[in-house]
N, C-alpha and C positions, 0 to 999 in steps of 0.2 A: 416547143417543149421548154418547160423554165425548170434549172438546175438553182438550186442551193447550196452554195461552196461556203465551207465555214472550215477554220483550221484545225486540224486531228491531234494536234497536242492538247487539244483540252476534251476530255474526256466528258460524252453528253449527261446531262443528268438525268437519271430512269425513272419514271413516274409510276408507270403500272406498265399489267401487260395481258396476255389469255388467248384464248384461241375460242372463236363463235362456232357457232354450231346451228343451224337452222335448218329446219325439216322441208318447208316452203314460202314463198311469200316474203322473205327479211326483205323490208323498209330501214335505210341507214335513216338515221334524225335528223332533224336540220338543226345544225350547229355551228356556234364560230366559237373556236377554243385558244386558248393562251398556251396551247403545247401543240409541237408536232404529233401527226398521227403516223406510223407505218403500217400500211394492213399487205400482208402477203395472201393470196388466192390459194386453199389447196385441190379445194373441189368448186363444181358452180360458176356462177358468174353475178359477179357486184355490177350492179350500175347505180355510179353515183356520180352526181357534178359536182367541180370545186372550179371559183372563178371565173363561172357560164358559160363553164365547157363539161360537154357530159364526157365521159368515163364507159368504157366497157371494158372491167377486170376478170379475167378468168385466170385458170388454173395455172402456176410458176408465172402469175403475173402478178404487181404489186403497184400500187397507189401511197404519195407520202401526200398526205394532206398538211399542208402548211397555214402555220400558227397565224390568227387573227385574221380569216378566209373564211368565209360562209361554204360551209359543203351540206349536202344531202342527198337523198336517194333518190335515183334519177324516176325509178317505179321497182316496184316488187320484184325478186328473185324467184326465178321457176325451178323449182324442184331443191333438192337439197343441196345446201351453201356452207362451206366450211373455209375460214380465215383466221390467220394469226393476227393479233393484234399489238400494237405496241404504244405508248404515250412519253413522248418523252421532250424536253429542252436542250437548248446549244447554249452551251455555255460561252461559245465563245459571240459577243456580243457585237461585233462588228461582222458576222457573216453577211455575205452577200446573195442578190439574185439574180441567174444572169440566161440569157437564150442560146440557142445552141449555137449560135455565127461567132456571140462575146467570149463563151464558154472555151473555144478554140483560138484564142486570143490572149486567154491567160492561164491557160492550162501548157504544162510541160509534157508533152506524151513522150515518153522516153522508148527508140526503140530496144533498147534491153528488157522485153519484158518473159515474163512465164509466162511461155505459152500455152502451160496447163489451167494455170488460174487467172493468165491475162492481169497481173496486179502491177498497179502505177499508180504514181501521186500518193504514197505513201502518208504524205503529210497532209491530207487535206480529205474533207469527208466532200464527198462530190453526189448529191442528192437529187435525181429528178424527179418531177412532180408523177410520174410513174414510167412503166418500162416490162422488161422481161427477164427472170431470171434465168439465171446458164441453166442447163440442163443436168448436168451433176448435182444441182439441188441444195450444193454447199451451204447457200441462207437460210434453207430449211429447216438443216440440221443445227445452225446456230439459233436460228429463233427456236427449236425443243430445248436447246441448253440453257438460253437464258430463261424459258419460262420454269423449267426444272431447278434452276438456281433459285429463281425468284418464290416459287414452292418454298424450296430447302430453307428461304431466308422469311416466310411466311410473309409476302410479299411486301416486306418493307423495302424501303427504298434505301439500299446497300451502296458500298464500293463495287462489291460482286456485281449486281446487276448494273452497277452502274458501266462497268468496262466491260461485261457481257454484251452489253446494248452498243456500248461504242466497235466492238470486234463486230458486230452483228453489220451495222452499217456501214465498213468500211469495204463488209464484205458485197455489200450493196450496190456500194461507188463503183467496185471494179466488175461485174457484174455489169452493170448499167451502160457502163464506156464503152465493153468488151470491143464492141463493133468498132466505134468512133476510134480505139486503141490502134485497132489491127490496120488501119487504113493509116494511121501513122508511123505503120513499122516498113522496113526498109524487104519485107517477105514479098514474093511474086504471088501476083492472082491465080496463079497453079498450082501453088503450093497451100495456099489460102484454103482452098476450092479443094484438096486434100485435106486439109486437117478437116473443114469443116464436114465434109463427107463421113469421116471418122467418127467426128463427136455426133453425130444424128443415124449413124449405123452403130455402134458399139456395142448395140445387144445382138448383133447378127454374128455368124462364123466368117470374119474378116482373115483372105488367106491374103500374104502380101502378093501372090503372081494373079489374085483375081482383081487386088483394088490394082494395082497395077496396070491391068486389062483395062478398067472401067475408065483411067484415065490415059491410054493408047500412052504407055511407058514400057521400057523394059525393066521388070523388078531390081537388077542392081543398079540400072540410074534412078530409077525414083528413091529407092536407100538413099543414094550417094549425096542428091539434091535436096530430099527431106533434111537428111547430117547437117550438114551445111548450111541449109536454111536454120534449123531450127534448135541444132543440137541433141534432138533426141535421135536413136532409131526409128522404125516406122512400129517395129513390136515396141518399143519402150511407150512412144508416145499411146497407143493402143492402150497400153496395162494402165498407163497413170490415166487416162479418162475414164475407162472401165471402174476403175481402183475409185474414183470420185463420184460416179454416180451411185457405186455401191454402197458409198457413205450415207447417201439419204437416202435409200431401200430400208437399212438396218435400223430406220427410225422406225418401220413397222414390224412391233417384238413378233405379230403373227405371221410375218413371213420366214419361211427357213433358213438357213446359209445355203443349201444347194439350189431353193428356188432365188436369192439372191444373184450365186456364181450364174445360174443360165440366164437371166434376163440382162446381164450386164456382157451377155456374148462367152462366159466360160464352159467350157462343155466337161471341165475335167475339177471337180470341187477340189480338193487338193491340191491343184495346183490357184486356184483362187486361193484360197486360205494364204499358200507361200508367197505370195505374191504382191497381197493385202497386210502381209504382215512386213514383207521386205517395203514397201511404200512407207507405210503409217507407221510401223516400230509396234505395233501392240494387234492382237489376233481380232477379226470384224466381232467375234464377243463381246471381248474386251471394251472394243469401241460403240456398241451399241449399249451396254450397262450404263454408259454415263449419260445416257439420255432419257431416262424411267418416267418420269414425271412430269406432268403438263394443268397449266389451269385452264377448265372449259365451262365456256357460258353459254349453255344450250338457252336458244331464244326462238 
């Protein structure tokens, strides 16, 4: 795997952007471009090679095709294919490329990190040639915003888009680590082994004396160890993954808020609402209005 490390003080420059749409059959083009590409997967599956290595991107998975690199479509997509797309440049001109052994050699994994959104290296946009995104969906929701900005700015090439696109892929970076992050945090593999249980059951009726069960604890030492590890409760940390994945639900206006609160594990709509609101500061309404608009190129 090769990372693209380039410094986050300098905000990337936003070329275009849109969201594909294909009913069957999309064939990527063979191309070598003077900008980076990001394509995030929402439905389908892309196969494409870059570098003469094939690719097989599916759904919360994404490919960054790197500038002055021959890529193209490995063969034809079977069935209906939908991808966000993005085009853009690093301004900062000395970025580097480096593989996953180098990448841990110069990278600072700090273990202070949030262990809700896993975010580290603040300063530095940490890009690999593809990956998976978290399950909370948080990049999803920022690539609707930037392409809704890029709409509202009738797709010139803005400030706004421009630091919409740098927020977008920072949120990439940390995403992409997530893994490589947590192996450098000072947490135990049982604790580890609980959160991640958490974040892949979230939408189920998580009671603390069942996950407790599941992992042969007794409910108030696994509290006491989760504390301790992690700083949250084991309901707190609960609400804030639930609370994240709910953020990229509300990207589909056709879905309800009560079929929201159930698939994200709330069996009580009212108390998602309070809850989504004590997290985020503003009601899941609220926070889904500012996501309206999107450019798509059915092909």
């Amino acid at each position: 795997m090769l990372y693209c490390v380039a410094d986050a003080r300098y905000p990337v420059d936003y070329v275009s952007s849109g969201m594909l749409q294909n009913k069957d059959g999309f064939l990527h083009p063979r191309r070598n471009l003077d900008t980076f590409v990001l394509i995030a997967v929402e439905k389908g599956i892309l196969y494409i090679t870059q570098n003469n290595r094939d690719y097989i991107i599916g759904p919360n998975q994404f490919i960054i095709l790197f500038e002055h690199q021959w890529h193209f479509g490995t063969k034809p997509s079977e069935g209906e294919l939908i991808y966000y797309w993005t085009h853009f440049h690093l301004t900062d001109t000395e970025y580097k490329i480096y593989n996953g052994g180098s990448l841990d050699r110069i990278i600072d994994f700090s273990p202070n990190i949030d262990l809700i959104s896993n975010t580290t290296n603040k300063d530095l946009y940490v890009l690999p040639s593809a990956g998976n995104l978290d399950s909370n969906l948080r990049a999803r929701l920022l690539f609707n915003q930037l392409l809704d900005i890029a709409k509202r700015e009738h797709f010139r090439q803005t400030w706004r888009c421009h630091y919409a696109l740098s927020l977008l892929l920072l949120e990439v970076s940390y995403e992409a680590l997530q893994n490589r992050t947590i192996r450098h945090t000072e947490i135990s593999p049982e604790i580890v082994a609980v959160m991640e249980y958490i974040r892949t059951h979230y939408g189920q009726h998580l009671r603390i004396d069942e996950l407790s069960a599941e992992f042969n604890y007794h409910p108030s030492y696994l509290e006491t160890i989760f504390k301790k590890s992690t700083s949250y409760t084991l309901t707190s940390y609960i609400n804030h993954v639930r609370i994240d994945n709910a953020k990229g639900l509300l990207i589909d206006m056709n879905m309800t808020l009560s079929r929201v609160a159930a698939q994200c594990g709330f069996t009580d709509e009212k108390y998602f609402l309070r809850t989504f609101k004590k997290i985020t500061g503003m009601t899941p309404t609220q926070y889904r209005h500012a996501f309206a608009q999107k450019k798509i190129n059915l092909q």
